[in-house]
LONU-813820 format. One record per residue: residue number from 1; residue in three letters; x, y, z of N, C-alpha, C in turn. Coordinates in steps of 0.001 Angstrom, whole numbers. Example, Ala and Ser with C-alpha at 12.3 -4.5 7.8 and 13.67 -1.06 7.14 Angstrom:
BEGIN
+-----+---------+---------+---------+---------+---------+---------+---------+---------+---------+---------+
! num ! residuo !    n_px !    n_py !    n_pz !   ca_px !   ca_py !   ca_pz !    c_px !    c_py !    c_pz !
+-----+---------+---------+---------+---------+---------+---------+---------+---------+---------+---------+
!   1 !     ala !   13190 !   -5690 !    7800 !   12300 !   -4500 !    7800 !   13200 !   -3300 !    7800 !
!   2 !     ser !   12850 !   -2250 !    7080 !   13670 !   -1060 !    7140 !   12900 !      30 !    7870 !
+-----+---------+---------+---------+---------+---------+---------+---------+---------+---------+---------+
This chain:
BEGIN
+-----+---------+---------+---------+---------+---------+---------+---------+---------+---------+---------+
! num ! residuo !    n_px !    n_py !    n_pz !   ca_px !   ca_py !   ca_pz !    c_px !    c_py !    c_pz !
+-----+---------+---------+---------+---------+---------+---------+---------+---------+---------+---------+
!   1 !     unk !   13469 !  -12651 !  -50091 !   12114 !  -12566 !  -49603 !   11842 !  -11115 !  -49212 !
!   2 !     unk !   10892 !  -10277 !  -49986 !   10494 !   -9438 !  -49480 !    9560 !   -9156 !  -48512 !
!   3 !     unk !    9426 !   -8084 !  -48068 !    8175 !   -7724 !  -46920 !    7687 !   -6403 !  -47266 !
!   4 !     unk !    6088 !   -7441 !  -47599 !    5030 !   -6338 !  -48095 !    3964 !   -5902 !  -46881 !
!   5 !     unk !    3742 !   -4763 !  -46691 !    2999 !   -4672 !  -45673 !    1195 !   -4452 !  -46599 !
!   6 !     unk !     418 !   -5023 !  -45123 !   -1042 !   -5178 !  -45912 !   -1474 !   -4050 !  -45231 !
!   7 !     unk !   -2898 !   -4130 !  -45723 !   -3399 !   -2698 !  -45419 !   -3722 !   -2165 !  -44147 !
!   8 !     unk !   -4419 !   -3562 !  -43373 !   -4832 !   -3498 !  -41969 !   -3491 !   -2926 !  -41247 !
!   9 !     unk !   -1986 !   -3650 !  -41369 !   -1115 !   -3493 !  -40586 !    -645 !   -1557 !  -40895 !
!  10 !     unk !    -649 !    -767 !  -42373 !    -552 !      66 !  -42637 !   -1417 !    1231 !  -41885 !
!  11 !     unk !   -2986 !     885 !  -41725 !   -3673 !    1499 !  -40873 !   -3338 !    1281 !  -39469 !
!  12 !     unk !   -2751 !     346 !  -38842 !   -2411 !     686 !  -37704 !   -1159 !     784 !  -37278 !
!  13 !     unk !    -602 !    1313 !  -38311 !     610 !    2384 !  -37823 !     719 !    3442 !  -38100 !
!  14 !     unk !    -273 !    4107 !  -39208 !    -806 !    5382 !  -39389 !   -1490 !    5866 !  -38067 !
!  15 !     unk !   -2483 !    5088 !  -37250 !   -3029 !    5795 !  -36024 !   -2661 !    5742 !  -34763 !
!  16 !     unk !   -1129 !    4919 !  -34939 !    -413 !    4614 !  -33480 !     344 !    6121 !  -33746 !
!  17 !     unk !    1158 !    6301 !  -34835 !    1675 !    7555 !  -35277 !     846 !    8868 !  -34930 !
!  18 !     unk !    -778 !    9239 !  -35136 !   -1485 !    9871 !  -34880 !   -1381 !   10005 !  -33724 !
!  19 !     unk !   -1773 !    8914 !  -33028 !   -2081 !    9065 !  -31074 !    -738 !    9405 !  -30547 !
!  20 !     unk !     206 !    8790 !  -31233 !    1732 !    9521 !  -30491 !    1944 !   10596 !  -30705 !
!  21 !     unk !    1488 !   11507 !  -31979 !    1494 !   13006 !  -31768 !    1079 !   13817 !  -30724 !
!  22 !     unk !    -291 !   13253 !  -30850 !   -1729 !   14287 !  -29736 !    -789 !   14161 !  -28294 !
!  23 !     unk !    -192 !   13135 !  -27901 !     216 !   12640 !  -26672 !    1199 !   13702 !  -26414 !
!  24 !     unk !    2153 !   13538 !  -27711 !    3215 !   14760 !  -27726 !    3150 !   16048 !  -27064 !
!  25 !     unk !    1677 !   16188 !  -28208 !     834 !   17440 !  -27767 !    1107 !   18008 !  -26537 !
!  26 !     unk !    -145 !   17225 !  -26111 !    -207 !   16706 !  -24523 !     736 !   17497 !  -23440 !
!  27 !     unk !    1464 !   16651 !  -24097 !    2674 !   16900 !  -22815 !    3511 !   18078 !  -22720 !
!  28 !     unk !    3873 !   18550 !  -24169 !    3735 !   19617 !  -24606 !    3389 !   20825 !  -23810 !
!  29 !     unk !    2329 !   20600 !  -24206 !    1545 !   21801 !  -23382 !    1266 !   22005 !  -21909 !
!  30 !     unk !    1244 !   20865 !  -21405 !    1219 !   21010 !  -19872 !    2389 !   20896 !  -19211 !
!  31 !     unk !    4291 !   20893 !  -20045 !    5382 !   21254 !  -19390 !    5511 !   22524 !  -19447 !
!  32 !     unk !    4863 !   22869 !  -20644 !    4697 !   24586 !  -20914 !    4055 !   25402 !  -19967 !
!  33 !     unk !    2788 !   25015 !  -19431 !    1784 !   25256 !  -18478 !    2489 !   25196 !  -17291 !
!  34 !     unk !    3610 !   24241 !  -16819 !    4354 !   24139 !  -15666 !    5311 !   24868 !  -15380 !
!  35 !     unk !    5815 !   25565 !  -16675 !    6900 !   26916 !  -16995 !    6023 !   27766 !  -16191 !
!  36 !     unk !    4887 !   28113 !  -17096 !    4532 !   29872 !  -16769 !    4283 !   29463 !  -15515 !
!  37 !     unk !    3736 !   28826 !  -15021 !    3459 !   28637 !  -13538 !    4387 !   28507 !  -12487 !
!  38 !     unk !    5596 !   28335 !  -12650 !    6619 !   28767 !  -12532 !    6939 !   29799 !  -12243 !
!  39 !     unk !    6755 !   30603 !  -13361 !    7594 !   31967 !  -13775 !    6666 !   32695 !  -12688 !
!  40 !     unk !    5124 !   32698 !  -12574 !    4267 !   33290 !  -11914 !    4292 !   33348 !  -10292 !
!  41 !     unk !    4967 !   32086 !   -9821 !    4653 !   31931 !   -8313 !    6018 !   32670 !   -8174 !
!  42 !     unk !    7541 !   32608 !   -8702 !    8764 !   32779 !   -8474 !    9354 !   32287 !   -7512 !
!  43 !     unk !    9608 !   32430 !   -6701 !   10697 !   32223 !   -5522 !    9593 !   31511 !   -4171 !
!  44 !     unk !    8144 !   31971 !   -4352 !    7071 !   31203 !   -3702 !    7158 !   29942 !   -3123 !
!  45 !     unk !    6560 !   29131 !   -1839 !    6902 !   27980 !   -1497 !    5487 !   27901 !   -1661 !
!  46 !     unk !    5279 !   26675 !   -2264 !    3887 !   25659 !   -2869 !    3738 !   24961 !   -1647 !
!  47 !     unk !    2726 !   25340 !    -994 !    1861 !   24652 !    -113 !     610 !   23257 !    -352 !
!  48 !     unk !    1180 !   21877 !    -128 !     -16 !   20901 !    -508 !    -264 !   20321 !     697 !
!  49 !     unk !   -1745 !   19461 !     465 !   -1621 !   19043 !    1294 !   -1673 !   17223 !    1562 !
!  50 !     unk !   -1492 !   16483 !    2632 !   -1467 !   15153 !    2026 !   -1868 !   13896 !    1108 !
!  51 !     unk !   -2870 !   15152 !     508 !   -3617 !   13775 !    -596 !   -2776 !   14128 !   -2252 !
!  52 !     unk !   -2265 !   15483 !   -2270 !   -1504 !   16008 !   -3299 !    -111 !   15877 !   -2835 !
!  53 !     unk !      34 !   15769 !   -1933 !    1186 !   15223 !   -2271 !    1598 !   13319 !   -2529 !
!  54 !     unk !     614 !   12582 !   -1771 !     241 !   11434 !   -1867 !     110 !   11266 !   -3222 !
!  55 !     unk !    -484 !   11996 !   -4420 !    -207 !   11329 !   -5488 !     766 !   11848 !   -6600 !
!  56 !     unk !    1453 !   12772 !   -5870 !    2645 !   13322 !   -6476 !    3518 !   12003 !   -6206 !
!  57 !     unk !    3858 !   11636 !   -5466 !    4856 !   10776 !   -4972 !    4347 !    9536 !   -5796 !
!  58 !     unk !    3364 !    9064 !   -5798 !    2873 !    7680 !   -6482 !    3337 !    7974 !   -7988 !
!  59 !     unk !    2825 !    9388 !   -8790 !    3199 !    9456 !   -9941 !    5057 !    9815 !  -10154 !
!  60 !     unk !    5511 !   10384 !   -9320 !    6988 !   10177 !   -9331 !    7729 !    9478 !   -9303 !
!  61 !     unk !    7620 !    8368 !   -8542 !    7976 !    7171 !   -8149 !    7774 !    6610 !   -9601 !
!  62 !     unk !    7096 !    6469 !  -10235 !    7020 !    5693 !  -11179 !    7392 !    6312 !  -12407 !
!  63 !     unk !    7884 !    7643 !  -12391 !    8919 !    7950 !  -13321 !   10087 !    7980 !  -13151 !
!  64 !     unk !   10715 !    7798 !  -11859 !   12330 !    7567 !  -11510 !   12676 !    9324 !  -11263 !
!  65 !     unk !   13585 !    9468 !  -10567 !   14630 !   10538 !  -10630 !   14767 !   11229 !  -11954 !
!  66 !     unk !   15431 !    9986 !  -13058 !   16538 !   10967 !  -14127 !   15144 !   11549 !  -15046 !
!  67 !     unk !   13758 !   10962 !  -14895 !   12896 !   11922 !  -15834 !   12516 !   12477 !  -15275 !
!  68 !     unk !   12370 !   12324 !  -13930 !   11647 !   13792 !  -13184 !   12780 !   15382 !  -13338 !
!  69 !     unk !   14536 !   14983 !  -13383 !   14680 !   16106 !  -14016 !   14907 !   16521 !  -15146 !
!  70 !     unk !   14265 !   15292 !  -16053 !   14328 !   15468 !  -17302 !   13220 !   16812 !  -17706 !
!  71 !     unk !   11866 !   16175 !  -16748 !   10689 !   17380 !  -17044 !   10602 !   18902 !  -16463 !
!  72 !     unk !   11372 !   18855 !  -15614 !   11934 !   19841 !  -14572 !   10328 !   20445 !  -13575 !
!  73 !     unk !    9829 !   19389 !  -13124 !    8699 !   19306 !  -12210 !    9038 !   20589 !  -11244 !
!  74 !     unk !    7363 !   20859 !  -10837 !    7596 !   22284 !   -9810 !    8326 !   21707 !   -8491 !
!  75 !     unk !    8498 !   21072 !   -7813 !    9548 !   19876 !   -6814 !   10751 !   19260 !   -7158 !
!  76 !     unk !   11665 !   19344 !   -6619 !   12723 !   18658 !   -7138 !   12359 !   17154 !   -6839 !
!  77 !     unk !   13300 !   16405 !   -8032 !   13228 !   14995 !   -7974 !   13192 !   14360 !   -6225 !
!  78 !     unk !   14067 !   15290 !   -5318 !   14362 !   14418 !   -4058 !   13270 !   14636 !   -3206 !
!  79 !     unk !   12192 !   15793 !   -3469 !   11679 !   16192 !   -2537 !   10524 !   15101 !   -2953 !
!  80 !     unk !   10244 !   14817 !   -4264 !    8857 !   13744 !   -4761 !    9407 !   12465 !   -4160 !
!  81 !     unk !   10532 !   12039 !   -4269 !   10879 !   10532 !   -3817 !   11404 !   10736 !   -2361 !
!  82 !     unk !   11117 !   11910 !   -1575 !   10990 !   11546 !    -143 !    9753 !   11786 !     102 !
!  83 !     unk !    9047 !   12346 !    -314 !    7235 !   11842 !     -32 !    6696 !   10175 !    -133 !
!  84 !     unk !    7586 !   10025 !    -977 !    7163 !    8422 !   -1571 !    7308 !    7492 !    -601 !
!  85 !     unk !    8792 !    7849 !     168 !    9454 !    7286 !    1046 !    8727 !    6972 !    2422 !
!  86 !     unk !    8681 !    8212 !    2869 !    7361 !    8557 !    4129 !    6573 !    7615 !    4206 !
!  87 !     unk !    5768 !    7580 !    2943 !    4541 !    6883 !    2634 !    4645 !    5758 !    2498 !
!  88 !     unk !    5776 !    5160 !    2218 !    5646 !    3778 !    2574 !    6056 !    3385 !    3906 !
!  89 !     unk !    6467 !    4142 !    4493 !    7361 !    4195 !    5712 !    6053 !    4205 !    6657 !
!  90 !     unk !    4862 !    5108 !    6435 !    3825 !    4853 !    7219 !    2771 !    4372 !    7233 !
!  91 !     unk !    2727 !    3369 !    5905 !    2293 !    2748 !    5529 !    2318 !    1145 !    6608 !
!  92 !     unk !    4078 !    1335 !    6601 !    4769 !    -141 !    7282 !    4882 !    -137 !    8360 !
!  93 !     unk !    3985 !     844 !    9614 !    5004 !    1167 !   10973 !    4424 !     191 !   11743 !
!  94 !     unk !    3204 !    -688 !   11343 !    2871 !   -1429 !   11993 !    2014 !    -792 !   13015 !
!  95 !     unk !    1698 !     532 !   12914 !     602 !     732 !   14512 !    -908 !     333 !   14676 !
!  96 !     unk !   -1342 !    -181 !   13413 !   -2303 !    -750 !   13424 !   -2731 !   -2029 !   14659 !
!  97 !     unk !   -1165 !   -2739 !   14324 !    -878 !   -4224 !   14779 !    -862 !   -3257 !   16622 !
!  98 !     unk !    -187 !   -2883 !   17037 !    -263 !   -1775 !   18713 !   -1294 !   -2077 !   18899 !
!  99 !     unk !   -1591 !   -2552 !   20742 !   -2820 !   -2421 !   21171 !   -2375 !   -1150 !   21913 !
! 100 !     unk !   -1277 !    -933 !   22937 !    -979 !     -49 !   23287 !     569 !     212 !   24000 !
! 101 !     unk !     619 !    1302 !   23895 !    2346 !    1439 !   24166 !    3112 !     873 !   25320 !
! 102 !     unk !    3712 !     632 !   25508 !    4711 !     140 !   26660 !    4875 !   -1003 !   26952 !
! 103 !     unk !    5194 !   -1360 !   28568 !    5640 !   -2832 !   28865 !    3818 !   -3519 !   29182 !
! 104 !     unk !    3756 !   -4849 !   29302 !    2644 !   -5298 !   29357 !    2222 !   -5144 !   30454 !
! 105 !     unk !     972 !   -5464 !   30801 !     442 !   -4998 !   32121 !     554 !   -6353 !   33066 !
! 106 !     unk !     994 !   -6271 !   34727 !    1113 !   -7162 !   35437 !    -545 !   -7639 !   35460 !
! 107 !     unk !     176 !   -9433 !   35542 !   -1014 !  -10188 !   35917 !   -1465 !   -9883 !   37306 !
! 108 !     unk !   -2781 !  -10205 !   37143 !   -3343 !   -9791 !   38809 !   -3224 !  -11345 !   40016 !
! 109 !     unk !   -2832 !  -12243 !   39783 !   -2118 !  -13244 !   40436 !    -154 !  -12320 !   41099 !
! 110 !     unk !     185 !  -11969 !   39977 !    1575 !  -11513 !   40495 !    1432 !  -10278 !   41156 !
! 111 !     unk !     496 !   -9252 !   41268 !     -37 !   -8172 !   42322 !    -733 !   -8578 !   43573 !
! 112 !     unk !   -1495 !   -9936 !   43641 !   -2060 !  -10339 !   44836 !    -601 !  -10931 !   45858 !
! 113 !     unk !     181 !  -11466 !   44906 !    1369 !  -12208 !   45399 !    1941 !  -11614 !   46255 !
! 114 !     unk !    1855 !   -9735 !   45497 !    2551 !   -8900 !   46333 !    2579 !   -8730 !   47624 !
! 115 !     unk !    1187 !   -8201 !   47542 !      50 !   -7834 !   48557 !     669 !   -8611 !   49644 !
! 116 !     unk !     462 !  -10275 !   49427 !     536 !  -11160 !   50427 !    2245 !  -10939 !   51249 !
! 117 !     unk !    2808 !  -10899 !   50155 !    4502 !  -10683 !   50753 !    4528 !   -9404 !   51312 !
! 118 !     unk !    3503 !   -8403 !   51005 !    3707 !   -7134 !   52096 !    3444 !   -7370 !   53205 !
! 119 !     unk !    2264 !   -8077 !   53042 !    1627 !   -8421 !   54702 !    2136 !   -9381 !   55366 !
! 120 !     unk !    3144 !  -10231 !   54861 !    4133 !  -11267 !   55499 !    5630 !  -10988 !   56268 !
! 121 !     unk !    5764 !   -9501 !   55841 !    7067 !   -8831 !   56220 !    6766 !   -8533 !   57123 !
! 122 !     unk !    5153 !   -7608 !   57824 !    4894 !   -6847 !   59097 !    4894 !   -7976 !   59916 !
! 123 !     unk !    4539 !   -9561 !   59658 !    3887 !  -10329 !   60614 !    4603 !  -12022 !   60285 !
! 124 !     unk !    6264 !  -11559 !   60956 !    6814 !  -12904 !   60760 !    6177 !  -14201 !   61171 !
! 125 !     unk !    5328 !  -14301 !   61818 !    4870 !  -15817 !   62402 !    4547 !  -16593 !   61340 !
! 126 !     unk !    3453 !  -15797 !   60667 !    2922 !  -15983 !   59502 !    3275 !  -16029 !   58079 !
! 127 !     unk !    5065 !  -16200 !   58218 !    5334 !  -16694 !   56862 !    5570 !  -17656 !   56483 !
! 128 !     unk !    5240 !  -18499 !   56925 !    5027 !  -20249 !   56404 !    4032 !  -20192 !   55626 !
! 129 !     unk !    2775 !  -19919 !   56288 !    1676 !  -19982 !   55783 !    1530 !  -19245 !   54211 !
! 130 !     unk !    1733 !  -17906 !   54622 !    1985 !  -17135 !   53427 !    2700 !  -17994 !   52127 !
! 131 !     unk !    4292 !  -18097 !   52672 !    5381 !  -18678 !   51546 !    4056 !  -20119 !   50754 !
! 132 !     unk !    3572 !  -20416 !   51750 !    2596 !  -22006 !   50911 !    1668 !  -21686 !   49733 !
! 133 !     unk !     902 !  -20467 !   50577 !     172 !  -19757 !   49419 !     436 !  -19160 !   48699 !
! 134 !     unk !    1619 !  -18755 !   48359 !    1734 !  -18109 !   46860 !    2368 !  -19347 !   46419 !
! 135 !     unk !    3185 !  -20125 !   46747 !    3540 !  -21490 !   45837 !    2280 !  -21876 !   45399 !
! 136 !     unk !    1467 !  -21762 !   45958 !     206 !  -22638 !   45906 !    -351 !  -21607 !   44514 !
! 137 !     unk !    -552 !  -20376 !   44393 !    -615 !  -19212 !   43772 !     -20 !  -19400 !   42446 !
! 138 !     unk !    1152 !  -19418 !   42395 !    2475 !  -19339 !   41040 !    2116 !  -20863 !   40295 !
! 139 !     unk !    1771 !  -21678 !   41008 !    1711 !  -22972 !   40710 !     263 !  -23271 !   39638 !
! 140 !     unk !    -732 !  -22578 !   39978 !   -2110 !  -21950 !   39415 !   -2028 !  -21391 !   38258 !
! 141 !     unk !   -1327 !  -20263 !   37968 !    -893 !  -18820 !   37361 !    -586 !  -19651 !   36110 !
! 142 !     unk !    -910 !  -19063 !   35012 !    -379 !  -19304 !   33836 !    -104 !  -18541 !   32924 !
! 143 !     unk !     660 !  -18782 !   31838 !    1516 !  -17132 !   31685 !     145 !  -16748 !   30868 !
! 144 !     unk !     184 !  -15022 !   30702 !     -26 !  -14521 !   29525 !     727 !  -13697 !   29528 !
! 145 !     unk !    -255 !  -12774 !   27901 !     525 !  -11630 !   27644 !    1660 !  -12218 !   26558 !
! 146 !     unk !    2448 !  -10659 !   26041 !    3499 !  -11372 !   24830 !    4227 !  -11363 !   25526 !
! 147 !     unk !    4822 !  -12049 !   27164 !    5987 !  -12802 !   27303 !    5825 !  -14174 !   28024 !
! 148 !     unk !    4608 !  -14679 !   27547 !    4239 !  -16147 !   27643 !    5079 !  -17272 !   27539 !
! 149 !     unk !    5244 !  -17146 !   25853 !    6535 !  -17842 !   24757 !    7884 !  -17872 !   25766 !
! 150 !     unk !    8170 !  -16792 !   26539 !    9755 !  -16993 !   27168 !    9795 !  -17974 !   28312 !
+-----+---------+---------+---------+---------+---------+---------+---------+---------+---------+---------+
């Protein structure tokens, strides 16, 4: 059984062949373009800023390491895939989810409580009474805040 190719399939591998040249081209010319530019800055440190480097890293990332030094990019491979890194890194830190930093703020039932046990230390007679009312107090109180759950 042979295999004859028809014409339609012949034309479209004549212009997949075409477009893979120009592409060649392409690329071609703008690793060339990345030489002299090169050669021009020399020993220079390339200053970007986060939106260039933001899509340096997106387009690196998705060529891997071994072709980024295949093309020999103005960045080394490690410096594009630790931008990448960052960026997802601050992407994930969660500070959105932060209302605000630290331990939670005391309920104002457990600050009145205080209050009352300060003023129960100067004036022993009066700690019956006191000790009733904050039972009476704690007994009221219901948790919040994120250490409710415990």
């Amino acid at each position: 059984m042979s295999f004859v190719l028809q014409p339609w399939q012949l034309l479209v591998v004549i212009v997949s062949a075409w477009m893979t040249k120009l592409q060649q081209e392409l690329i071609d010319y703008v690793l060339t373009e990345n030489q002299v530019l090169k050669e021009k800055l020399g020993g220079k440190r390339i200053l970007l800023n986060d939106d260039q480097r933001r899509r340096l890293a997106v387009k690196g990332k998705a060529l891997g390491r071994k072709r980024l030094q295949e093309i020999g990019t103005l960045f080394t491979p490690d410096t594009i895939l630790r931008w990448h890194r960052q960026l997802v890194a601050q992407k994930w830190d969660c500070s959105k989810r932060r209302k605000f930093p630290g331990r939670p703020r005391t309920s104002q039932e457990v600050v009145s409580a205080n209050k009352l046990i300060g003023k129960a230390i100067s004036m022993p007679d009066a700690v019956s009474s006191i000790l009733c009312t904050l039972i009476n107090v704690f007994k009221a109180a219901k948790p919040t805040g994120s250490w409710a759950h415990r």
